[in-house]
TORNU-515117 format. One record per residue (C-alpha): x, y, z; residue in one letter; residue number from 0. Coordinates in steps of 0.25 Angstrom, whole numbers. Example, Ala and Ser with C-alpha at 12.3 -4.5 7.8 and 13.67 -1.06 7.14 Angstrom:
BEGIN
<atom <49; -18; 31>; a; 0>
<atom <55; -4; 29>; s; 1>
This chain:
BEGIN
<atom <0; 0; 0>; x; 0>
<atom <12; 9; 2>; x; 1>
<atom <17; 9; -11>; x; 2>
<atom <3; 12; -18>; x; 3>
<atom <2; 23; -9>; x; 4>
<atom <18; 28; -13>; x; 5>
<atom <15; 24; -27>; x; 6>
<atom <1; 33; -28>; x; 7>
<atom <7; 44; -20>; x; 8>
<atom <18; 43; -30>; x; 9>
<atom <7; 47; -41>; x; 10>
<atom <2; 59; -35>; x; 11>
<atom <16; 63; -34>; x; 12>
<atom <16; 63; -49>; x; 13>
<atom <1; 70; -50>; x; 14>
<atom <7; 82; -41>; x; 15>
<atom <20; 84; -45>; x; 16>
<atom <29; 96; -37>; x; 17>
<atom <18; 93; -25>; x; 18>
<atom <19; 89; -10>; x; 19>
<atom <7; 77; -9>; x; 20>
<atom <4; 75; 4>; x; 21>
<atom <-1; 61; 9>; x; 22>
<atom <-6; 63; 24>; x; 23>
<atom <-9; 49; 31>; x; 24>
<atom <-19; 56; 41>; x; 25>
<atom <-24; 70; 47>; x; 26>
<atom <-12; 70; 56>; x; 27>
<atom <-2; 70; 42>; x; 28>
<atom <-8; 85; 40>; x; 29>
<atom <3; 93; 46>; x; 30>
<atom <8; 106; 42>; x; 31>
<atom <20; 99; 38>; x; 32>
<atom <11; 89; 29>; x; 33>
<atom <3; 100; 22>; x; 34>
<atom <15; 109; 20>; x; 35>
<atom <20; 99; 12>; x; 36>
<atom <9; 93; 4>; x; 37>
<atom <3; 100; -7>; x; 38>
<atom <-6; 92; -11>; x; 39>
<atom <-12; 81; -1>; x; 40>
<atom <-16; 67; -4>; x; 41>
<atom <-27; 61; 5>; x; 42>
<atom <-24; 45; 5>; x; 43>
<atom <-33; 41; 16>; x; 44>
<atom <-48; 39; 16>; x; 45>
<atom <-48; 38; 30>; x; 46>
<atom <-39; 50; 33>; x; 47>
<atom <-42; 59; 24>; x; 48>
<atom <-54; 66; 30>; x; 49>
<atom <-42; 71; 42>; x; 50>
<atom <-33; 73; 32>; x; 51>
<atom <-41; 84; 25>; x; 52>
<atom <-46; 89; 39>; x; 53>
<atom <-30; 91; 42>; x; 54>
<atom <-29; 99; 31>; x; 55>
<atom <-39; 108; 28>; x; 56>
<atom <-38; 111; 43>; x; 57>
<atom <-24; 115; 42>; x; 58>
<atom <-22; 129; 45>; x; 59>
<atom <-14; 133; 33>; x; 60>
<atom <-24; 137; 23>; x; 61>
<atom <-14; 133; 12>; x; 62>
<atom <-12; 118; 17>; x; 63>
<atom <-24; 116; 22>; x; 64>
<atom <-30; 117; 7>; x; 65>
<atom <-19; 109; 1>; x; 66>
<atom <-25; 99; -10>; x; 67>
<atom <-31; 87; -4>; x; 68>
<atom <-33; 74; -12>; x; 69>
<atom <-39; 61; -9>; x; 70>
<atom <-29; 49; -15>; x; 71>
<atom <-38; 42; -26>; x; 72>
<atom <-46; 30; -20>; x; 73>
<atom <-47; 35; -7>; x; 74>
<atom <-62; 38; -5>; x; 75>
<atom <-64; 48; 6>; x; 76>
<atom <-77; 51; 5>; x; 77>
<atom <-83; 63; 0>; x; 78>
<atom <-85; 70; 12>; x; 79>
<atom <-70; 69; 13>; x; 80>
<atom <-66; 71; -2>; x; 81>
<atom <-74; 85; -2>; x; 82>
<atom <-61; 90; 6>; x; 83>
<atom <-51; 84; -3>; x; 84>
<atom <-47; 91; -15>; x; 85>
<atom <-51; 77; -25>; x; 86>
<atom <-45; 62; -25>; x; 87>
<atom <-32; 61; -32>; x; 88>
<atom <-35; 54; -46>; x; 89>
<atom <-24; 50; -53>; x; 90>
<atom <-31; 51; -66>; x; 91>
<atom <-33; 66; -64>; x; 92>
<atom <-19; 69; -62>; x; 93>
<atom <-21; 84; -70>; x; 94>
<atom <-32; 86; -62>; x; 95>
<atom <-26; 85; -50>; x; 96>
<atom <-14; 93; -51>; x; 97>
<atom <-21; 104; -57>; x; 98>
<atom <-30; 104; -42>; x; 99>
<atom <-20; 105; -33>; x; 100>
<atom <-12; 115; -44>; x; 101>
<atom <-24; 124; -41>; x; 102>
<atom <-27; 121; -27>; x; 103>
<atom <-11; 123; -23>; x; 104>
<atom <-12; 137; -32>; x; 105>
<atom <-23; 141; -26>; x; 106>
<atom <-16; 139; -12>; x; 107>
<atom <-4; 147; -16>; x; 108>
<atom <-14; 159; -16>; x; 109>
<atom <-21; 157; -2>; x; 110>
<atom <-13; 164; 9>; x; 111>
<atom <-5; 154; 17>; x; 112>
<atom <-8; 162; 31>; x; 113>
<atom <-15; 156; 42>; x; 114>
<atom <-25; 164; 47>; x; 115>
<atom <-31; 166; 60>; x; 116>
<atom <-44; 166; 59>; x; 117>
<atom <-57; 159; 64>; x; 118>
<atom <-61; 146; 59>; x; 119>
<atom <-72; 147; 52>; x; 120>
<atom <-64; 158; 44>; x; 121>
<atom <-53; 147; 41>; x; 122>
<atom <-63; 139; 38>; x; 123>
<atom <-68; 147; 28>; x; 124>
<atom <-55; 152; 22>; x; 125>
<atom <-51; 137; 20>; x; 126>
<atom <-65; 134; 13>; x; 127>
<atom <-63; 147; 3>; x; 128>
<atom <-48; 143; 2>; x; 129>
<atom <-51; 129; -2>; x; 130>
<atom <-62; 133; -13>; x; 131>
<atom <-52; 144; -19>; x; 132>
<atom <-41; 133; -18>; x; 133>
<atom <-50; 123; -25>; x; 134>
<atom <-57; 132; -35>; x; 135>
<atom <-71; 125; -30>; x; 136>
<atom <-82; 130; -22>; x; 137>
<atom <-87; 124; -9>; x; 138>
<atom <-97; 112; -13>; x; 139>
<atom <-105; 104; 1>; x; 140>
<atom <-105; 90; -1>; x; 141>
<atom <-118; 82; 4>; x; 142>
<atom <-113; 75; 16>; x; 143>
<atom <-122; 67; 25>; x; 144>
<atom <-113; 69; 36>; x; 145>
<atom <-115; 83; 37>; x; 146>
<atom <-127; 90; 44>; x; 147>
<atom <-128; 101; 32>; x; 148>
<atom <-129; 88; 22>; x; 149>
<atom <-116; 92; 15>; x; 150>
<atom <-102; 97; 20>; x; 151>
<atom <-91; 105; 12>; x; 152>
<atom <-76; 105; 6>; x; 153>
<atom <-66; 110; 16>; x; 154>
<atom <-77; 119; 24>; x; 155>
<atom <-82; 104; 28>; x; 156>
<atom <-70; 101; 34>; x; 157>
<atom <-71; 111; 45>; x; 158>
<atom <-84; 107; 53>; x; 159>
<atom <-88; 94; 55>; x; 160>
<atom <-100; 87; 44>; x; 161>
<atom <-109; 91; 56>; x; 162>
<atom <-105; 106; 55>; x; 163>
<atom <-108; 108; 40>; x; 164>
<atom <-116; 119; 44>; x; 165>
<atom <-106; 127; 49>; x; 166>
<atom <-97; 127; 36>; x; 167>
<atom <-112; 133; 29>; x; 168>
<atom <-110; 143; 38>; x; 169>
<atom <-96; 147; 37>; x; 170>
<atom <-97; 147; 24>; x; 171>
<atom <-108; 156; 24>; x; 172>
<atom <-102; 165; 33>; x; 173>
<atom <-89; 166; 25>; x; 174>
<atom <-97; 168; 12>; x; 175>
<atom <-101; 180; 20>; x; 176>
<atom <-87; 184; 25>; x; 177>
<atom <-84; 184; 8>; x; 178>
<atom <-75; 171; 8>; x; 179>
């Protein structure tokens, strides 16, 4: 199992040339250090990854905590999960891929790299609006059974609990207000 997992790491190697992959085993892998030095990270674990992209977008570092997150092809995380990834690493679509994380880590390069001190829900909301700009997409709920407002969303999710879904409506409405 090993070599299968050197060999296919080996292959996206050649997918993203020049690039540092990062290959976290579980949550406690996400350290400064590891996303310093990772600019793409690849998600190898069904059972992990839910942590794994918790650690991250939680970081305080508003450039490594929107570094590009795939899921390794095969690995079925559910879609409750994948919503928070950036896609699954499909070796057919090589072109594709690069050309995401070109965008995203462009993208990156125009955010500010200062941690700023303010309130949470703030944060929250600059995360969000950095993560849509970073992906050129808009934020789209997905239905979720586990979720007491029926649907939970990208990233925004990830801040409040599937029983707290009502709270992201409402910091997002209020920072539609503030002009975000």
């Amino acid at each position: 199992m090993a070599a299968d997992k050197s060999i296919i790491r080996a292959m996206y190697n050649d997918i993203f040339p020049g690039l540092r992959i990062g290959f976290p085993e579980k949550a406690t892998d996400i350290t400064a250090k590891f996303l310093s030095e990772s600019d793409v990270i690849v998600i190898e674990s069904f059972v992990e990854a839910l942590g794994i992209i918790y650690a991250i977008r939680h970081h305080e570092h508003p450039i490594w905590s929107l570094r590009p997150v795939f899921c390794a092809s095969g690995i079925n995380i559910g879609k409750e999960v994948y919503i928070h990834t950036d896609g699954e690493l499909n070796l057919n679509e090589t072109s594709i891929l690069r050309d995401k994380v070109n965008q995203i880590n462009s993208k990156l390069n125009l955010i500010s790299h200062e941690v700023l001190k303010i309130s949470y829900e703030d944060q929250m909301a600059l995360k969000v609006m950095r993560y849509l700009f970073t992906r050129s997409t808009r934020l789209r709920p997905l239905p979720s059974r586990h979720s007491g407002a029926g649907y939970i969303f990208p990233i925004a999710g990830l801040f409040f609990g599937p029983d707290q879904q009502f709270l992201v409506i409402k910091h997002l409405d209020e920072i539609t207000e503030k002009g975000f």
